[in-house]
N, C-alpha and C positions, 0 to 999 in steps of 0.2 A: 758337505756334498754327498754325505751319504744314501738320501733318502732317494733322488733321482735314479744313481745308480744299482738299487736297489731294488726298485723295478726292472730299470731295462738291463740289469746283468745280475738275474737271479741268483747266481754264486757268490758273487766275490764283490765287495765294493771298494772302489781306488778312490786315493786323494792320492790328487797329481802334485806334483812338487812346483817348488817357486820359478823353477826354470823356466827356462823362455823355449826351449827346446822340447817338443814333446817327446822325444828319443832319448832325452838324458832320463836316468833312473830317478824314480820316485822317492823322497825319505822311506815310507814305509807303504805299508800294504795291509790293508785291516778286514775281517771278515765279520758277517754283522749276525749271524747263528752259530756259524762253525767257529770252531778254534783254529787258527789261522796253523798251518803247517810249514813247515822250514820254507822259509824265503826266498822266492828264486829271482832272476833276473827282472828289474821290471819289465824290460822290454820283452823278454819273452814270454811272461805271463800277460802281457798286456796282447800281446800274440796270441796267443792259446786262447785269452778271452775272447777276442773278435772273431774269431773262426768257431765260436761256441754259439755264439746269438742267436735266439730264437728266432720265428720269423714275428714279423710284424703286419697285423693286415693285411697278409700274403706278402709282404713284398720279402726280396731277397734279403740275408743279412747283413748287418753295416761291414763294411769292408774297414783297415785300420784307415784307412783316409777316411771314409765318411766317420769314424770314430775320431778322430782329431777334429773335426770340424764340429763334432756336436758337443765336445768336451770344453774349448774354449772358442772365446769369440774369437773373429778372424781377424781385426786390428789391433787388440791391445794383450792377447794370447791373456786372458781373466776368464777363470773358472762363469759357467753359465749361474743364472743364480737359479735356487731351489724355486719349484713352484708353488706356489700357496696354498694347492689342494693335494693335501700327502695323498689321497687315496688315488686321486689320477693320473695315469699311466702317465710316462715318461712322453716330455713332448720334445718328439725327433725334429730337429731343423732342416731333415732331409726330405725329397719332393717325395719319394714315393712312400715314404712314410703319413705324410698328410692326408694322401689320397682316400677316399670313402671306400668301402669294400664296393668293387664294382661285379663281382659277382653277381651279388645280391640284386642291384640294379638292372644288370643283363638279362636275370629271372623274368624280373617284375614287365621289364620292357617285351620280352617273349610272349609272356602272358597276356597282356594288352591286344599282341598284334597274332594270335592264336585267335584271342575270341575275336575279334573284329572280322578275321579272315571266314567265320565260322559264318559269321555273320549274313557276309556276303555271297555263301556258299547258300546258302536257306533262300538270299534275296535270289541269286540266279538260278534257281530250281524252279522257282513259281513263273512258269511264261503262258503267259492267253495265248487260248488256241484261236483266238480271233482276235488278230492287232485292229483288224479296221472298226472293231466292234469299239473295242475301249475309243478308237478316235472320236467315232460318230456319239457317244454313250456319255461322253462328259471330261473323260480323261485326256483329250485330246481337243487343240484349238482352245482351249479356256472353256470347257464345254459346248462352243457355239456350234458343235457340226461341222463342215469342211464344204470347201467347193469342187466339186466334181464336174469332169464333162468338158472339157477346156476353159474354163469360168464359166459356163451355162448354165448350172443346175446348181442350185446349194442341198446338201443331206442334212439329216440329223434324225438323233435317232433319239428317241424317249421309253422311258419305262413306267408300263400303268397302277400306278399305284394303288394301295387301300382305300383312301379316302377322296380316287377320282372313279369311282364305281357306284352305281346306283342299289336298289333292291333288288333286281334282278343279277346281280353281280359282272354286270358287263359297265363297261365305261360309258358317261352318260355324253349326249353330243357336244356338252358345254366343255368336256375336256378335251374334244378331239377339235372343237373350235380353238381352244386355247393353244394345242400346239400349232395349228396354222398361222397365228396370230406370233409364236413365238419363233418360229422357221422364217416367216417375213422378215421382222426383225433383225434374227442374228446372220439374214441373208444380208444385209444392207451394210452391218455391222463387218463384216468377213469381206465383205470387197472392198470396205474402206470408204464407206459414202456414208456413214452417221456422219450427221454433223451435230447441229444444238439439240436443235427437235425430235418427237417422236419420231422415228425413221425416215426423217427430211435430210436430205443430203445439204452439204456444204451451201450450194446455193443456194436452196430455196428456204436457205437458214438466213442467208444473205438479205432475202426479198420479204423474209418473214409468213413462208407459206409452210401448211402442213399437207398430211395427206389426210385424203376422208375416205372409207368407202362408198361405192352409187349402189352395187345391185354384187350379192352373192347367190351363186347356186349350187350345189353339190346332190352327190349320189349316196348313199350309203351302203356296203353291199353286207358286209357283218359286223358288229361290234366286238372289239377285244375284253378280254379280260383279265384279272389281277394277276399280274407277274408277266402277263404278255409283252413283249417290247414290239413297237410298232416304230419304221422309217418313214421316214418324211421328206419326201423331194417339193422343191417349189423353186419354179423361174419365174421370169416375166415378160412379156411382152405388150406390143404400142396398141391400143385401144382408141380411135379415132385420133384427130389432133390433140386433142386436150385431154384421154387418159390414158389409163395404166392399166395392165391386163396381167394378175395375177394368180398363176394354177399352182396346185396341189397334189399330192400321189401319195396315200398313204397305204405303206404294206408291211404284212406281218414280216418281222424283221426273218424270222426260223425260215419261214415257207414258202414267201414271196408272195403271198395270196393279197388280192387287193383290196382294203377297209374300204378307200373315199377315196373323190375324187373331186375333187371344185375347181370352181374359175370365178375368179371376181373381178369388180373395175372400180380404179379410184380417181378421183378427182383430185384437184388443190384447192386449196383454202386460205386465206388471207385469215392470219392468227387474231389479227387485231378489231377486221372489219365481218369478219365470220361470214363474209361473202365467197362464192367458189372465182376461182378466179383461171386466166391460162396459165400455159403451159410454156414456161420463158424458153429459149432459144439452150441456156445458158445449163439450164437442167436437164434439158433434151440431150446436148454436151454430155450431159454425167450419165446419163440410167441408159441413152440410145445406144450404148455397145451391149450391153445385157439383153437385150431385147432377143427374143428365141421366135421362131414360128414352129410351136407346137402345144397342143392344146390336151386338157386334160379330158375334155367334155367334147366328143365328136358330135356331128348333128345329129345323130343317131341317138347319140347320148342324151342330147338338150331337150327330145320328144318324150322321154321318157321322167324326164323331171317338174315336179309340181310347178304351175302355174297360175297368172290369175288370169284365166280366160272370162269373165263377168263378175259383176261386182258384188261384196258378201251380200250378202242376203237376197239377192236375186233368184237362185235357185239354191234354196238349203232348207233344211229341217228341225236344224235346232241351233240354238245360238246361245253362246256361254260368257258371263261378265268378270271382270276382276278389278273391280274398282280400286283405288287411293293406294299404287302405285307410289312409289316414294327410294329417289336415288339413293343410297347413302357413300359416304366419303370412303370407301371401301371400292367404290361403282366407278370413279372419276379416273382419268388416265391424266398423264401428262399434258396433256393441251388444255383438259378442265372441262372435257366433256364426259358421257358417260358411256364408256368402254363398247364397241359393237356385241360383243360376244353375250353381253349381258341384257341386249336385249333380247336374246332368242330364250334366256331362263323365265323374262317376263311375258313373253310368247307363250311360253307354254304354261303357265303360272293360268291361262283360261282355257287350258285342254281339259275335255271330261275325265273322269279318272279312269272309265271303262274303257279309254282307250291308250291312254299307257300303262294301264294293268295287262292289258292282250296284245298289243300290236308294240311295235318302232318303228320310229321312225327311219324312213326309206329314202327321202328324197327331199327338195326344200329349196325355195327361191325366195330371198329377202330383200326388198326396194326399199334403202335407207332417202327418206325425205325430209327430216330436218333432225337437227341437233339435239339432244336433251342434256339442258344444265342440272347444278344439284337441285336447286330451290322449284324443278316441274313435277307436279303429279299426275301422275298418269292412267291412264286405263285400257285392258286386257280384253279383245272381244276375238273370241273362238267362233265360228259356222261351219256345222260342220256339213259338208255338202250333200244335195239330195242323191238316194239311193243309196248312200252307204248305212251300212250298219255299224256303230261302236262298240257292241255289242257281239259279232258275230264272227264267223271267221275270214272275212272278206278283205280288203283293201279298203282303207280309207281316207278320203280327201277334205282338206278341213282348209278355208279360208282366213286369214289372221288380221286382224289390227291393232298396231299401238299406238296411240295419240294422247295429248294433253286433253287433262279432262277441261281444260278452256275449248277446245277443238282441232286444233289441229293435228294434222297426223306425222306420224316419227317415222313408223315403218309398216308397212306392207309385207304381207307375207302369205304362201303355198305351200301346204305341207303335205307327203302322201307318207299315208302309216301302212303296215304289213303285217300280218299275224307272225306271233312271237315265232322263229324255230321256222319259219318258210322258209326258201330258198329265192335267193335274187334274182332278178333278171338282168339285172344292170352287172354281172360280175362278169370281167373280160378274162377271167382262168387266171389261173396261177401264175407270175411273171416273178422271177429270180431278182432278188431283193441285190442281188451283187450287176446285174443289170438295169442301166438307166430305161 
C-alpha cells in the first residue's frame, strides 16, 4: 500500500495494521525517501498527517474521518487495493475530491455568455429609422405589403432595380405593370381570399372561374429610377353587375410625388370552357366588403388619356408591322394563358424607334378581346396618328393592334408619347406617401 499513499501523502507512507480498529497503533511506520526518524505515536502522527494534506482540485483537506474512510473499505475494514496506473493520482472515494475543477468551467461558461451578450449589444444598436418602410419593403407581412385604411387599401412598397430599367435609365412600363399585377395579387393574398387559382378566391375556385382583365387605363406622370423605391396602393371596387374595378396609386416612396395612376375591370372566366361568365351571389359574398368608392382616374383624368376615337388607319400617316410574334413558356401564367403585362412589350415591339428614342410614354388604354395560348402567332401593328411628328418635339398619339396572324384580334390599344424631360400634365402635386 505504499504507492497510493505516496501520492496522496507526499511525506510519509503508512501500512495500517491488522486491527479492526483504525485508532489502534500501526506495527510500524515506513518512509519511502527519507529515513524514517524516531517513531511517534501512530495515532498522533496519523494526526499530524491529516492536518498536513494538500489540497486536491481545490477542495478542502481530508479531515481523519474522510482519511478512514478512504484507507479501508467500510464493511470489511481491508486496506483499498493499489491502482493499476502507478502514475495516476490517488483516487479519493470522497465526493468532493471527484468533482472536475469547476473553476475552470465557470470561465468557459462566462465566456460564452460575454460574447453572446456582445452580440446582442451590436443586434440592438442597428434600429431603422423607418419601421413601416422594412414592413412595406419585404421584411414585414412575408414581404406581401400590409393592409392599410381599415382593410381598404393594400400598400407595398418595391425597389427599382438594375435590370428593371431601360437605356434611358429610367424603369421601363413593363415593370411598373409588373408591380401592379404583383400588389393585385398579394392584395387578395393578405385578406385571406386566394384560394386554388390565380387570384380567385375560395369560391370561384369552387365554381372553377378565374379572373381575366376587359380594359386597362393609366397615366404616367414620371418614370423612376435605379435605387428609387416607389409605393404602391391598389383597392377595388364593383364595376357594373358582373365586374371588378381595380385602381392603382404609385408614389415615390422619399417624396410622395405621384408615378401612375390606373384603373382597370375584370371579368370571370370559366377555366374549363374559356367562356366569360357572371358573377355568383357567393363571390359577390367574398370581395363585396372590399369594394371602396374611390377612383384613381377622375373624369378629368380619363379626358386626358389615350384613346381609340376611330379606327387605325383612318386617319394616320404611317403604319409600322411586327410580324411572327411567338409566346414562349416563360410568357404563360397559371391559368395557361399568356400573361396581360406581356402584351404591352409586344405592343410596343411595332413602335418606330424615333419615338422611344425621344419621347415616353404618357398615357394608354388597352381593350383585352381575346385570350392568347402558347401555340398563337401573332402580329404587331403600330399607326401612328395624323399630325404628329415622331421625330419632333411634340406629343405623340399612336393607335395599336395585336392579333393572330389567322385574324383575330387580342388587344386594342391608345398610346400618347411626350418628349423625353417635359413636364406632365396629368401630375396632381406631391401627395405624402405616409398619407392614403
Amino acid at each position: 500500500m505504499a504507492a497510493p499513499f505516496s501520492t496522496f501523502l507526499p511525506t510519509n507512507s503508512l501500512k495500517p495494521s491488522k486491527s479492526t480498529s483504525f485508532s489502534d497503533k500501526p506495527e510500524t511506520l515506513t518512509l519511502n525517501t527519507v529515513p524514517s526518524p524516531n517513531p511517534k505515536p501512530s495515532s498522533l502522527n496519523l494526526k499530524t498527517q491529516a492536518q498536513t494534506l494538500p489540497k486536491i482540485n481545490g477542495s478542502k483537506p481530508a479531515s481523519k474521518t474522510d482519511l478512514e474512510k478512504s484507507l479501508f473499505d467500510d464493511h470489511s475494514n481491508k486496506p483499498l487495493k493499489q491502482s493499476s496506473d502507478a502514475s495516476s493520482p490517488f483516487r479519493s472515494a470522497t465526493f468532493y475530491n471527484q468533482l472536475p475543477d469547476w473553476s475552470v468551467l465557470l470561465a468557459a461558461i462566462t465566456t460564452i455568455f460575454l460574447a453572446a451578450e456582445k452580440q446582442w449589444t451590436l443586434l440592438d444598436s442597428w434600429k431603422p429609422k423607418k419601421p413601416d418602410m422594412l414592413m412595406e419593403f419585404g421584411f414585414g407581412d412575408f414581404g406581401f405589403g400590409r393592409i392599410i385604411q381599415d382593410g381598404s387599401v393594400f400598400r407595398q412598397t418595391f425597389p427599382i432595380r438594375s435590370y428593371e430599367i431601360g437605356a434611358d435609365r429610367t424603369a421601363s412600363i413593363e415593370t411598373l405593370m409588373n408591380h401592379l399585377q404583383e400588389t393585385a395579387l398579394n392584395h387578395v393574398r393578405t385578406a385571406g381570399l386566394l384560394g386554388d387559382g390565380f387570384g380567385a378566391t375560395p369560391e370561384m375556385s369552387k365554381k372553377n372561374l378565374i379572373w381575366v382583365v376587359s380594359k386597362i387605363q393609366l397615366l404616367v406622370d414620371h418614370y423612376p429610377s435605379w435605387g428609387d423605391m416607389v409605393q404602391v396602393d391598389t383597392w377595388v371596387g364593383s364595376s357594373g353587375k358582373n365586374g371588378m374595378r381595380r385602381d392603382w396609386h404609385i408614389r415615390d416612396y422619399n417624396t410622395g410625388e405621384t408615378i401612375l395612376r390606373a384603373t382597370s375591370v375584370w371579368v370571370m372566366m370559366n377555366k374549363e370552357t374559356r367562356r366569360l361568365a357572371k358573377m355568383p351571389e357567393e363571390v359577390r359574398a367574398e370581395i363585396g366588403p372590399y369594394f371602396i368608392d374611390r377612383f384613381a382616374l377622375r373624369e378629368e383624368d380619363l379626358k386626358k388619356v389615350a384613346k381609340g376615337e376611330k379606327k387605325p388607319g383612318a386617319d394616320s400617316s404611317e403604319q409600322f408591322v411586327r410580324k411572327g410574334l411567338t409566346p414562349k413558356w416563360g410568357d404563360l401564367d397559371v391559368n395557361q394563358h399568356v400573361n396581360n403585362v406581356k402584351y404591352i412589350g409586344w405592343i410596343l415591339e411595332s413602335a418606330p424607334i424615333s419615338i422611344l428614342e425621344k419621347h415616353e410614354l404618357a398615357s394608354m388604354t388597352l381593350e383585352y378581346r381575346k385570350e392568347c395560348g402558347r401555340d398563337s402567332i401573332l402580329q404587331s401593328r403600330t399607326t401612328v396618328a395624323s399630325g404628329s411628328d415622331p421625330t419632333g418635339s411634340e406629343p405623340v398619339r399612336c393607335n395599336h393592334l395585336l392579333q393572330l396572324e389567322s385574324g383575330p384580334e387580342i388587344v386594342k390599344g391608345w398610346t400618347e408619347w411626350r418628349p423625353k424631360g417635359a413636364e406632365s400634365e396629368g401630375n396632381m402635386g406631391i401627395i405624402s406617401a405616409q398619407s392614403a
